[in-house]
C-alpha positions as CSV (number, residue, x, y, z in Angstrom):
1,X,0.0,0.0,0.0
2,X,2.7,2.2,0.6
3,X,3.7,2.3,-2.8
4,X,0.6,3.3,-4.0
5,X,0.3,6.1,-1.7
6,X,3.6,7.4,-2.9
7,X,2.7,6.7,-6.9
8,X,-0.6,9.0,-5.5
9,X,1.1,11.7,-3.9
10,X,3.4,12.1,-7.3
11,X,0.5,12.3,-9.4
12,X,-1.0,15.1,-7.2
13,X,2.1,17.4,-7.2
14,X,2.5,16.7,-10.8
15,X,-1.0,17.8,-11.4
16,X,-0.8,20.8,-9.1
17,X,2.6,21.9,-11.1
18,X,0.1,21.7,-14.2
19,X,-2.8,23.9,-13.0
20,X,-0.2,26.5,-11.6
21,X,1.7,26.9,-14.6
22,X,-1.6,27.2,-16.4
23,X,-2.8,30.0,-14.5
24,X,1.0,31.5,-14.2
25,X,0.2,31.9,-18.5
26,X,-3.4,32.6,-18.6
27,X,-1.9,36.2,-16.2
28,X,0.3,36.5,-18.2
29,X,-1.8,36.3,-21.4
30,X,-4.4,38.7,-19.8
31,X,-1.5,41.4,-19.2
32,X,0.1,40.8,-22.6
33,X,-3.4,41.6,-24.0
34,X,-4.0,45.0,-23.2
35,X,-0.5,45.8,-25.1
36,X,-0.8,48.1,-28.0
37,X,-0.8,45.6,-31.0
38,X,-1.4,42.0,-29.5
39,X,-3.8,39.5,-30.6
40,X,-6.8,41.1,-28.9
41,X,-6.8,44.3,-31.2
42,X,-6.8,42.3,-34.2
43,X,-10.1,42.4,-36.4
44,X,-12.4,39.3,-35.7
45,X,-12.7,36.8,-38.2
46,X,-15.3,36.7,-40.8
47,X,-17.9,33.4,-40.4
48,X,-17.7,31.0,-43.1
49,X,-20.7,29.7,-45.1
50,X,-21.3,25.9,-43.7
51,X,-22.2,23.4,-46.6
52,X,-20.6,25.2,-49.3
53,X,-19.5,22.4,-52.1
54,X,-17.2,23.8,-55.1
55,X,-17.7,22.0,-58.5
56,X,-15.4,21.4,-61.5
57,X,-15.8,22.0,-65.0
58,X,-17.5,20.2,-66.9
59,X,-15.0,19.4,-69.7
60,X,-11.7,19.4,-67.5
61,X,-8.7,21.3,-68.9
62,X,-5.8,19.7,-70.9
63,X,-3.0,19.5,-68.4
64,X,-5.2,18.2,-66.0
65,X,-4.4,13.9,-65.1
66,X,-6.6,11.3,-63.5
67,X,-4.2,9.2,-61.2
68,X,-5.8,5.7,-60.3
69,X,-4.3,4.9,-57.2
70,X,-5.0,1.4,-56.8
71,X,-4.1,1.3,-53.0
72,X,-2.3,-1.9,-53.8
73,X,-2.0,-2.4,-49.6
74,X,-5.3,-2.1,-49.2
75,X,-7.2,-2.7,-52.1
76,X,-10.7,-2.1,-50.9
77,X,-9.8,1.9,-50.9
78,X,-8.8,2.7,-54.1
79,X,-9.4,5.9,-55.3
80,X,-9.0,8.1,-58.7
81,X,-7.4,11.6,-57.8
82,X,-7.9,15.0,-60.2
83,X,-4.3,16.9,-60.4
84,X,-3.6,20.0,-62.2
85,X,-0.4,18.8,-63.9
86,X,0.1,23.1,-64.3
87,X,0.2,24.0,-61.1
88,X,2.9,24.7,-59.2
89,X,1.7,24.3,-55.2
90,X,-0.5,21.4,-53.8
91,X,-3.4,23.6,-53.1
92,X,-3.6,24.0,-57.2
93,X,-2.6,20.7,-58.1
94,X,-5.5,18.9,-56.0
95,X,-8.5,19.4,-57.6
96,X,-10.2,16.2,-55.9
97,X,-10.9,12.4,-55.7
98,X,-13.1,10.0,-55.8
99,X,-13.2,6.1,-55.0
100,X,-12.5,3.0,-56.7
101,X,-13.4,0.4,-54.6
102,X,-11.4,-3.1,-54.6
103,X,-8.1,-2.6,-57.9
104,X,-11.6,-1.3,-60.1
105,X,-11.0,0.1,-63.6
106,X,-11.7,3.5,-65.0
107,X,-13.4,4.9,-68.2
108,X,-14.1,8.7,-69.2
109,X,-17.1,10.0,-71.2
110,X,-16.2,13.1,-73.6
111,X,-20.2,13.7,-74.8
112,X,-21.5,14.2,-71.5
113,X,-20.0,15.2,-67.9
114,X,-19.3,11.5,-66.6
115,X,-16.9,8.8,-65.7
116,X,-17.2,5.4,-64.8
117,X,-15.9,2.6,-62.5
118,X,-16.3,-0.9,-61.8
119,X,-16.6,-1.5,-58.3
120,X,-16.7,-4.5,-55.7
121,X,-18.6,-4.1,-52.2
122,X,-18.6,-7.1,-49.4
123,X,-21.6,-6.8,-47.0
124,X,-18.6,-6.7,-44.1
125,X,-16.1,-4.9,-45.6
126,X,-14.0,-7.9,-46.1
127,X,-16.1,-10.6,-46.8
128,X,-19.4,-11.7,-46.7
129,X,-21.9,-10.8,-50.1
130,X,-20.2,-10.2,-53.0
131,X,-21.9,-7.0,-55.2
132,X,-20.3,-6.0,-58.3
133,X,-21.2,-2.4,-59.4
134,X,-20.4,-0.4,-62.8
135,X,-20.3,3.1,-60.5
136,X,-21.3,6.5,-62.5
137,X,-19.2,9.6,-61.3
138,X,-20.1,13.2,-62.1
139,X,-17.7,15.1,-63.3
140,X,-18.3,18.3,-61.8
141,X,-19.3,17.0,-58.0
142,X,-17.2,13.8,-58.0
143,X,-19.9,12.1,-56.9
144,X,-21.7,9.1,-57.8
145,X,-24.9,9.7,-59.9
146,X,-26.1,6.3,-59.9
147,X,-25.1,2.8,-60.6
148,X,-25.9,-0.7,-62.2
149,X,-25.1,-3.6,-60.4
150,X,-23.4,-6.4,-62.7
151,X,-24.6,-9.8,-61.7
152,X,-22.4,-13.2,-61.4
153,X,-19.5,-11.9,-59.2
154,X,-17.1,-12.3,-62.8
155,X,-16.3,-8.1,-63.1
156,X,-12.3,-8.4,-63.8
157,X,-9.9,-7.9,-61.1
158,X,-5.9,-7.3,-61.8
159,X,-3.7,-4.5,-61.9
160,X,-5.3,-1.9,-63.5
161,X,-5.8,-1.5,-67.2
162,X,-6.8,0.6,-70.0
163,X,-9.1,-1.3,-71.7
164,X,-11.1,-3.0,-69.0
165,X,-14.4,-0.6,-69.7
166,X,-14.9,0.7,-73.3
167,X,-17.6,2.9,-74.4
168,X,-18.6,2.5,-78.2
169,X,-21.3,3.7,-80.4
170,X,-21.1,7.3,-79.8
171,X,-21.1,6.5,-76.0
172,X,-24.2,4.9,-75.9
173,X,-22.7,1.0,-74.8
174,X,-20.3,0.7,-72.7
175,X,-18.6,-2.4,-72.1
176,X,-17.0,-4.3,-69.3
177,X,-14.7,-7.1,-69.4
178,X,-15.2,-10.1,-66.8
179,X,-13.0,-12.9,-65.9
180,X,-13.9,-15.7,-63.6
181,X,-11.9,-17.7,-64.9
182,X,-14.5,-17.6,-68.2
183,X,-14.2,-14.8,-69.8
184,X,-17.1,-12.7,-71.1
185,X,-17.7,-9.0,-72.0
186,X,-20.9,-7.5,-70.2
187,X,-22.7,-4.7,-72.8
188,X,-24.5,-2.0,-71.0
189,X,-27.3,0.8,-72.1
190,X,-25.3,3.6,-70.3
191,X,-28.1,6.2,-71.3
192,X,-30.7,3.7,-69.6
193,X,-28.4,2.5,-67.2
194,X,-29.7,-1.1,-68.0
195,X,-27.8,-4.3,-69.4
196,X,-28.7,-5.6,-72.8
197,X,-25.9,-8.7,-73.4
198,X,-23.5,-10.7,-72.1
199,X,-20.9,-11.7,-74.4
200,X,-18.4,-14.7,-74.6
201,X,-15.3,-14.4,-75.2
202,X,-13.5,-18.0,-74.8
203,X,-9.8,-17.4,-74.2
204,X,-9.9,-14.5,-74.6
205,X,-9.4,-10.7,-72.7
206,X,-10.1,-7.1,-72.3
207,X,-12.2,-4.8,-74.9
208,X,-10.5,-2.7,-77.5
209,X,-13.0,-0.5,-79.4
210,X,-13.2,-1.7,-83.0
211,X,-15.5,0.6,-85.4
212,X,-18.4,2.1,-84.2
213,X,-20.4,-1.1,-83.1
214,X,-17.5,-3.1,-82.5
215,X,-14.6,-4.6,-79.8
216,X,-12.1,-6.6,-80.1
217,X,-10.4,-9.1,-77.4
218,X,-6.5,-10.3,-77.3
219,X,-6.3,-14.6,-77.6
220,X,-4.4,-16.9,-75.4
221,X,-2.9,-18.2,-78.3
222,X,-2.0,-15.0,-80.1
223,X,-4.7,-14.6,-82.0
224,X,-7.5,-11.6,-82.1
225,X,-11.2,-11.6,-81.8
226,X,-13.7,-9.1,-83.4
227,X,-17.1,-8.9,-82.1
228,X,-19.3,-7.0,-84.0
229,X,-23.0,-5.6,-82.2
230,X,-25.8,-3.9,-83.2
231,X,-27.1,-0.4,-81.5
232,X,-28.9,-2.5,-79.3
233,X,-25.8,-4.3,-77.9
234,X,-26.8,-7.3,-79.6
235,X,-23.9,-10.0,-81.5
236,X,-23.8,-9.3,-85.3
237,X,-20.7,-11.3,-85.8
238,X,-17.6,-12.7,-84.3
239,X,-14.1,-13.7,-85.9
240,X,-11.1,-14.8,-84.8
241,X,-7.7,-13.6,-87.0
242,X,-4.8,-15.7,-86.9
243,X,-1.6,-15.2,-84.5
244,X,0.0,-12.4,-84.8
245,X,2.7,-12.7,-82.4
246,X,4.1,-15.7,-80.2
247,X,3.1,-16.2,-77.1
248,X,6.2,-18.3,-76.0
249,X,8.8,-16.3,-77.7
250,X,7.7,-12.5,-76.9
251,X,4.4,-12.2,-75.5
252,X,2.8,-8.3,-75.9
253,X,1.9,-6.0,-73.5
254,X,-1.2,-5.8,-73.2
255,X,-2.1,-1.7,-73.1
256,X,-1.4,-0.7,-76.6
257,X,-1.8,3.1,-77.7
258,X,-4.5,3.1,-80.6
259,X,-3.9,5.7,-83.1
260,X,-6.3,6.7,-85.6
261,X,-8.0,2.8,-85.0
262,X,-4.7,1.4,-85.5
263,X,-3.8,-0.6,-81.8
264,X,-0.5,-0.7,-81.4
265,X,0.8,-3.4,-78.9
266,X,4.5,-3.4,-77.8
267,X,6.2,-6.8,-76.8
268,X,9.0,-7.5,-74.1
269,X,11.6,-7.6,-76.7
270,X,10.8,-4.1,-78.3
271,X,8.8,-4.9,-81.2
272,X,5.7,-3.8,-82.1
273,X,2.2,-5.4,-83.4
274,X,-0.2,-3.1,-85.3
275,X,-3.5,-4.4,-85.2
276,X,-6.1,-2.5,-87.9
277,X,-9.1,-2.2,-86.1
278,X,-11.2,0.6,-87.8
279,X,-13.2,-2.3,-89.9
280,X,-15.8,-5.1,-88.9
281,X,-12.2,-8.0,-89.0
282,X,-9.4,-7.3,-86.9
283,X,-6.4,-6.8,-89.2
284,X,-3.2,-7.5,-88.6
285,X,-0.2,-5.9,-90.1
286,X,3.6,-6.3,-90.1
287,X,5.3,-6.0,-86.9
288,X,8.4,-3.8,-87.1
289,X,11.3,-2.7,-84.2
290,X,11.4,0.8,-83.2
291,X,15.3,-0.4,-81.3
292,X,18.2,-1.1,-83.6
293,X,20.0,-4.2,-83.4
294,X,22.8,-3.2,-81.4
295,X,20.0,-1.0,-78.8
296,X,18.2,-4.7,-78.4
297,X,21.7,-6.4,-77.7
298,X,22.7,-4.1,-74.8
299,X,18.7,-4.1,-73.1
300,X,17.0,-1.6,-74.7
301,X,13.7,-2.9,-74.2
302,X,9.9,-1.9,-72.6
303,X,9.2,-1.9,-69.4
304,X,6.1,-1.4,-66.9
305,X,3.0,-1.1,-65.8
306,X,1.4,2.2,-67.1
307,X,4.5,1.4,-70.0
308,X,2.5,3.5,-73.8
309,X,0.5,6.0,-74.2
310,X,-0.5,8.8,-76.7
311,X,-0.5,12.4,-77.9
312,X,-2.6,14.2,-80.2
313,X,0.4,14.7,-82.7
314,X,0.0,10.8,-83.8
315,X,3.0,9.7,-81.7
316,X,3.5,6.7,-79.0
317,X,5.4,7.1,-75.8
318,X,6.9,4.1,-74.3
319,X,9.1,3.6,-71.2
320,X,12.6,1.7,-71.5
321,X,14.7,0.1,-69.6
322,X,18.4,-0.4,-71.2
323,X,19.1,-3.6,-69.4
324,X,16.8,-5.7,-69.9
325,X,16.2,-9.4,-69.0
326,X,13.8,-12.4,-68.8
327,X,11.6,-11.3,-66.5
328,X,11.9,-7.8,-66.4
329,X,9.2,-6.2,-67.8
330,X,7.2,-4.8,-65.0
331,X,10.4,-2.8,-63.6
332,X,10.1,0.3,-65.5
333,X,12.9,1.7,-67.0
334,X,14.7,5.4,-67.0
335,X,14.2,6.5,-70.5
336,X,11.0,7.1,-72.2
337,X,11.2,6.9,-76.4
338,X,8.9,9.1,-78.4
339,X,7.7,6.9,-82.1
340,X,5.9,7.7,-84.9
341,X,4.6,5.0,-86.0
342,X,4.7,6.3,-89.8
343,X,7.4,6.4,-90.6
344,X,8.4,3.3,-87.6
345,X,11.2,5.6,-86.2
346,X,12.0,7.3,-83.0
347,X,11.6,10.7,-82.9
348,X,12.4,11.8,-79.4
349,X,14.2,10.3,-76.3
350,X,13.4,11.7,-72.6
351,X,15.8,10.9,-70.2
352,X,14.0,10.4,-66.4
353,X,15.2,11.8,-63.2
354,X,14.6,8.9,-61.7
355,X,13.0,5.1,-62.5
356,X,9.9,5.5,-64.0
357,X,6.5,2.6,-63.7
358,X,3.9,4.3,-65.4
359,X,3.2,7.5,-67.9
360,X,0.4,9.6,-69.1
361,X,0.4,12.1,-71.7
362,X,-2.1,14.8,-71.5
363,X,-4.8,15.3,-74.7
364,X,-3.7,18.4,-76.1
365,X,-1.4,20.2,-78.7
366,X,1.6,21.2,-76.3
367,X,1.5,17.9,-74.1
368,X,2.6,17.3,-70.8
369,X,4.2,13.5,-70.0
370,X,3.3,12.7,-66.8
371,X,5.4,9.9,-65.1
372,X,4.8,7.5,-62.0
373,X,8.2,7.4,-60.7
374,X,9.6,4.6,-58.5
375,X,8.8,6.7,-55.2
376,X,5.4,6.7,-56.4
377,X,5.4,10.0,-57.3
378,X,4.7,12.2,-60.2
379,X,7.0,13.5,-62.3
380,X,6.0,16.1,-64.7
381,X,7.7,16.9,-68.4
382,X,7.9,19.0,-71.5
383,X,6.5,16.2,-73.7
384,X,7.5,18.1,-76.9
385,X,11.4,18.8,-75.3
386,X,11.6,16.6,-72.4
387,X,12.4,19.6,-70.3
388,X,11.9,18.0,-66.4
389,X,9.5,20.9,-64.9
390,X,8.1,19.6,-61.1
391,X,7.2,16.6,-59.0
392,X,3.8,16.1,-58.1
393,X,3.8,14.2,-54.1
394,X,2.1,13.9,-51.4
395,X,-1.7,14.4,-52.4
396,X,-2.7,11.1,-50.8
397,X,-1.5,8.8,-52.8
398,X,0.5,5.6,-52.3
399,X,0.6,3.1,-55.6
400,X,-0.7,5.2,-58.1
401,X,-0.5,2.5,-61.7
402,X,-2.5,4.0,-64.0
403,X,-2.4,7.6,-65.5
404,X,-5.4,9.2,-67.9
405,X,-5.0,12.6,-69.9
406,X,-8.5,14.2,-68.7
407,X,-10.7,13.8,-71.7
């Protein structure tokens, strides 16, 4: 007991020391006060509005990105976050974010003020009821408008791509690849909000937009598949082209850029499948190296996650490494290579600060190229000089994988 009573009678002096240094500074503060010039003379401060919500614009401006963070730690809180590329403080560069729940994918309207998401909700957070969602986001408000739920638990799930969710036909179907294990392409009415179609896809993934009524999936076995619909999302025809690259030798990455309906699909070794898809066939053409000999037999090769992309110029951007290896074509590399793909020649080579994962290029005549570096930062660059201009951190982000110009 005696110990106690000692611990007791600390506690109490310590306490007392509090409450009389306490009132020693409140004293003090009351003298200080009535000074000419101290805190008390200052004007009071103006009450703010409660509830006040700002909005963005509808159609976003050029330099503006859309980072998908995919919150790779903790996947159930993924989120899309709206920088100003242009700015140079964080209060300008954050314009917002929104969530993507569970590594979703992203698509962006450009005839109306929406975006989309595909979404997966547990009824516990964790676990429990699987609901699979296609989420609509407004624009302006970042908020979510509505939603349709997609049934059969399939939606696809993986690091984030490109060409996950499609919209076609002017934006009136939009379409959303599933994958569990079959694989199947759901076809929504996104101006009713209502699914017409499920389409299957055997062996094959993802939905490049072929035509106007059209998609096309890449084939286990190197092939292509072109799916043709009508405006009510219904199957007109589907045909499967022959290989067009090997899947044992040099598989492709799967995010090509598509240039004027051309898809463009780099492999691991550097050389690159164009696929014609502006007809109701898939065609494809010639494959060609943008790397000389000698750059391929030092490393020179692609590598990544976020690894092509496109400007409005016509050109590809592409991130290299220059020692590649079996196996290393998710590390990213410290180049990025600027091609035209008519005339098949480089026309520009950026040199990184550091490593880079993932790029974007924004939609507009005097580009930006906007890099995930290996920090998980952004780094921001002259697209047309490769001039380095800032880096883009710490506006909540932790793995973002996937970069979009605004649209």
């Amino acid at each position: 007991m005696g110990s106690y009573r000692k611990i007791a009678a600390i506690m109490c002096l310590i306490l007392a020391a509090c409450f009389s240094n306490y009132s020693i500074a409140a004293d003090a503060g009351k003298g200080a006060g009535n000074q000419k010039g101290q805190a008390s003379d200052l004007p009071p401060l103006k009450p703010e509005t409660p509830g006040k919500v700002n909005t963005l614009p509808e159609k976003y401006p050029p330099h503006w990105i859309l980072v998908h963070d995919a919150a790779f730690f903790h996947m159930l809180e993924g989120r899309m976050i709206v920088i100003d590329a242009d700015a140079e403080s964080l209060a300008g560069q954050y314009k917002g974010m929104f969530n993507i729940s569970f590594m979703g994918n992203f698509a962006q309207a450009t005839t109306r003020p929406e975006m989309y998401a595909t979404e997966i909700f547990y009824s516990r957070g964790n676990r429990g009821k699987r609901t699979d969602v296609l989420t609509i986001i407004d624009k302006r408000s970042l908020k979510p408008t509505g939603e349709v739920v997609l049934p059969g638990d399939k939606s696809f799930r993986g690091m984030p791509e490109r060409y996950a969710v499609t919209l076609i036909n002017d934006e009136k179907l939009l379409l959303v690849f599933n994958l569990n294990p079959a694989t199947s392409v759901t076809v929504i009415d996104i101006i009713k909000r209502k699914i017409v179609n499920e389409v299957s896809i055997p062996g094959c993934s993802l939905v490049y937009p072929m035509g106007k009524l059209g998609f096309s999936s890449v084939c286990s076995n190197g092939a292509i598949l072109a799916t043709q619909l009508t405006p009510a999302g219904k199957v007109v025809s589907q045909k499967r082209a022959e290989p067009f690259f090997s899947v044992a030798d040099a598989p492709i990455f799967e995010r090509p850029a598509i240039i004027e309906g051309v898809a463009y699909f780099p492999d691991f070794l550097g050389e690159i499948h164009p696929v014609d898809l502006n007809g109701e066939i898939a065609h494809p053409g010639k494959s060609w190296f943008f790397t000389t000999a000698e750059e391929r037999k030092t490393g020179w090769r692609p590598s990544g996650v976020g690894i092509i992309d496109k400007d409005m110029t016509g050109n590809f951007y592409v991130i290299m490494q220059d020692d590649g290896h079996f196996g290393s074509q998710g590390e990213g590399g410290r180049e990025v290579w600027v091609v035209n793909p008519k005339t098949k020649k480089r026309v520009h080579r950026i040199k990184l600060r550091t490593q880079g994962v993932s790029l974007g290029v924004t939609k507009d005549r005097s580009p930006l190229l906007v890099v995930t570096n290996a920090n998980m930062n952004l780094d921001v660059y002259n697209a047309n000089s490769g001039a380095y201009i800032r880096t883009i951190s710490k506006f909540g982000q932790e793995t973002p994988l996937m970069l979009f110009g605004a649209r």
